[in-house]
Phi, psi and omega in degrees: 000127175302187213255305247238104174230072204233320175231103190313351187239017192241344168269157195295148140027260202290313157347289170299334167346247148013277202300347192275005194224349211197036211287346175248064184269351175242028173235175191264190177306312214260018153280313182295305217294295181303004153319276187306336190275319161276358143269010170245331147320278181337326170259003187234352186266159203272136145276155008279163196207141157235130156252154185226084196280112190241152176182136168345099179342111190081015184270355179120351182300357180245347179290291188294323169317312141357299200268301194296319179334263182312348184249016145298276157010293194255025140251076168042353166315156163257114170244137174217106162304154155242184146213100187293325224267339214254300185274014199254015165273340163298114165355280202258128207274342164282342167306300170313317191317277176296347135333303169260349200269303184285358170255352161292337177280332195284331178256337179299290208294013190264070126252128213337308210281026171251356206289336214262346167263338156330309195284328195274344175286318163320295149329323186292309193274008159279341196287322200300324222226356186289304181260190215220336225264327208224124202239160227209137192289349184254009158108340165307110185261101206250112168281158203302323198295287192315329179274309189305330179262033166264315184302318202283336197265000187047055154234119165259120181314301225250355177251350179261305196303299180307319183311297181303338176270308163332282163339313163280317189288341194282004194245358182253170175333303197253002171037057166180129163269210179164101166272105177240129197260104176276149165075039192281309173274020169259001187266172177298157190308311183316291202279008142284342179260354166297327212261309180306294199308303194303277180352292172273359158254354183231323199249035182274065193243134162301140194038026131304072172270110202297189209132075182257114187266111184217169173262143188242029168265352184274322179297317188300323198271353157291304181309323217269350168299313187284271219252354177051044175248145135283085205263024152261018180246007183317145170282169200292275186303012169237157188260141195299131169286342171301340163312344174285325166234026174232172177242294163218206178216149157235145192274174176255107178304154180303154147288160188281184162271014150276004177267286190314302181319328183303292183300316196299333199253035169260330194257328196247036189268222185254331163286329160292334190225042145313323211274312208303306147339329205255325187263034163052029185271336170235147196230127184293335147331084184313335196270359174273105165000355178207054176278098174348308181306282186343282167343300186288315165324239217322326177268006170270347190271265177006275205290352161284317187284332180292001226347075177296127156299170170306293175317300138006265163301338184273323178313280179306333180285352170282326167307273187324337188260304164324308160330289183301316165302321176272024196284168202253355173202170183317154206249122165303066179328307149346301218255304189284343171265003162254346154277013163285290178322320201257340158285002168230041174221160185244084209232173178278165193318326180307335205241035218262320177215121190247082188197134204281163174320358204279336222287150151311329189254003200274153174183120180289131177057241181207044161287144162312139192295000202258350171266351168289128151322052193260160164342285168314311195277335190277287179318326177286337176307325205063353189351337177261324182290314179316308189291333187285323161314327172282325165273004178275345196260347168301354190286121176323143161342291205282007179292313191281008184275001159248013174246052173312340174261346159281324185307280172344279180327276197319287173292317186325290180329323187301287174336283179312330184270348210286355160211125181296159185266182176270104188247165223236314197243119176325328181279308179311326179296310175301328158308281179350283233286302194307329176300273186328336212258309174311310186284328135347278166306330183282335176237026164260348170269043171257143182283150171059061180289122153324119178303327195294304177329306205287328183296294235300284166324317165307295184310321193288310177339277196311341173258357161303304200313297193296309181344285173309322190277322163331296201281351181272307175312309186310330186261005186293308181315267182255048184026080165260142184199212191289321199276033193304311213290358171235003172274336205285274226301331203291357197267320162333276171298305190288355172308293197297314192240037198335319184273024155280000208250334159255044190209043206223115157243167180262327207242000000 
């Protein structure tokens, strides 16, 4: 099944399939639930109705438009898809218009004792649309010999079209058609607003309901292109110009972030990152640090507060998995799925590493990691070995006055330890510990050990043993290790530059 199912009727057969029986089978709850909630304007609001279904660019409106169609469809609606952007090389938008609206009637209506009003509606939008000579201010071209026998015959072409298309409509189930004109703001500024101007000048029909799922900030920069009207700087007390061809508006809501997690683990699934899976660069082991689960989290939470369109997202998750299949070691799935996420958004300083201080990987502003407060840099401090230490060096004097040779060992030990050195690197800690742990020993085999000594030494064990195990959890957690700092930039460059990725090592 292809990727790109955003319009359902654009798929093959078997494909449509699915959807013809089931049309919101990939979408989430607060998609169905705004379904019903816009088939029910549809049975209680009065015709003719224009809605103007507004929602972002890539947020989904042809996605969602699609879907509502057909699940118009199989509740007994009378439906018409439009695709304004697919029809916008015609002149004229009524043409398409009446195109698609007199061959949806020529197939409900094709029994004998309807042909002969079929043919005359036909004939009415040939009349509409034949000549050329004379243009109407709403884009309709009419010539003058045609308006002068339009006078002598009292018969108005455009008041006989409505008339006759009411008349069909007034003959289906629901005595309401429901037209939805899509993709309205991908066409040029003229022929969107024609396609408004047709729309409100020809298809002002009892039991017609309109439906343009737009962006309506691209509508605007049409009026505004056109008509030098700004209609977001309007005063309040002035009436909105979208009142002209609209009745009301509904937003398509953004989805939430269990909405993003959905798509994403639609795209970013174990078949899609088999190679990644098999060569053990990702691990179905939730709890690992380069875990599939994890991969899908961090990069739909990332990309949700980034606020990614939908199109947006099914792109880059497409991306992001090619990536993870060639990548050259297990992958710290966190830190690549937020610096994927911050190359492809245009946002303010905030959202520059969105990831906590805890992170191995954190870095304030754009300081070097190795100067940052971060997780990593806190934990290599040792802060309990310090403090332990400190209290290992408090033991009074006078514990040692028959003991010269425990006494010596004890301050040595003091000494040498009495400031760690900043230390940077794992292996350098583990050397430390280990050092110590020697040096421990070297003064628990002095003969006659002083009891406060031997708790003393017992404490320090023990926060040596927890030390190692914190930095052992800690690098299990987001596979940290020496090479953060060149892993943190190389993760960077394969974002930015992907044919950088076979040729980037850490070690």
């Amino acid at each position: 099944m292809g990727l790109d199912k955003a319009n359902i009727f654009k798929l093959d057969n078997k494909d449509f399939e699915n959807y013809k029986t089931d049309p919101f089978l990939d979408c989430f709850e607060s998609t169905k639930d705004f379904a019903k909630s816009l088939k029910n304007d549809i049975d209680t609001k009065e015709t003719p109705h224009s809605l103007l279904l507004s929602a972002d660019y890539g947020m989904g409106k042809t996605f969602f438009s699609t879907r509502f169609a057909q699940y118009l469809r199989n509740n007994r609606y009378d439906v018409i898809y439009f695709s304004a952007w697919e029809n916008d090389y015609l002149q004229e938008p009524f043409i398409a218009f009446s195109k698609a609206i007199v061959s949806y009637i020529h197939n409900k209506f094709n029994a004998e004792r309807y042909k002969a009003n079929v043919a005359k509606l036909f004939d009415i939008t040939q009349n509409i649309v034949s000549s050329v000579t004379f243009s109407c201010r709403f884009g309709i071209s009419l010539s003058a010999e045609q308006l002068i026998d339009t006078f002598k015959t009292k018969i108005d072409p455009i008041i006989e079209f409505r008339k006759q298309l009411t008349s069909f409509i007034n003959k289906i189930s629901k005595k309401k058609l429901i037209l939805i004109v899509d993709e309205l703001d991908r066409c040029r500024p003229d022929y969107a607003m024609k396609t408004l101007e047709c729309i409100k000048h020809f298809f002002d029909i009892e039991g017609l309901f309109i439906i343009v799922p737009t962006n309506k900030t691209a509508l605007n920069d049409c009026i505004k292109s056109l008509y030098g009207i700004d209609n977001q700087n309007r005063y309040s007390n002035k009436e909105n110009y979208f009142q002209k061809f609209f009745n009301d508006e509904r937003i398509l809501k953004r989805p939430i972030d269990k909405d993003y997690l959905y798509i994403v683990s639609q795209y970013l699934t174990n078949t899609r990152l088999e190679e990644a899976l098999s060569k053990k660069l990702l691990s179905e082991d939730k709890n690992c640090y380069n875990s599939i689960v994890l991969l899908r989290n961090w990069f739909s939470s990332f990309s949700y507060n980034a606020g990614l369109s939908i199109r947006e997202l099914k792109d880059f998750s497409i991306e992001l998995a090619r990536i993870c299949n060639n990548f050259y070691e297990p992958i710290r799935v966190e830190w690549l799925a937020c610096v994927f996420v911050n190359k492809n958004i245009s946002k303010d300083a905030y959202y520059v590493y969105p990831i906590s201080k805890e992170h191995c990987f954190y870095c304030e502003k754009y300081k070097m990691l190795e100067d940052s407060s971060n997780g990593k840099q806190n934990i290599l401090r040792l802060p309990a070995l310090v403090s332990s230490l400190k209290s290992f060096s408090s033991v009074e004097p006078f514990v040692f006055q028959h003991n010269n040779k425990l006494r010596q060992k004890y301050f040595d030990f003091v000494t040498k330890y009495k400031a760690l050195p900043n230390i940077k690197k794992y292996s350098d800690v583990y050397d430390l510990l280990e050092n110590i742990l020697i040096d421990i020993k070297n003064i628990e085999d002095s003969v006659n050990m002083e009891r406060v000594v031997m708790r003393k030494i017992g404490e320090l064990k023990d926060v040596i043993l927890n030390e190692k195990a914190i930095i052992e959890k800690y690098q299990a957690k987001y596979g940290s290790d020496d090479y953060d700092s060149i892993r943190r930039q190389a993760y960077i460059n394969i974002v930015q530059n992907p044919e950088t990725l076979y040729s980037t090592t850490c070690s």
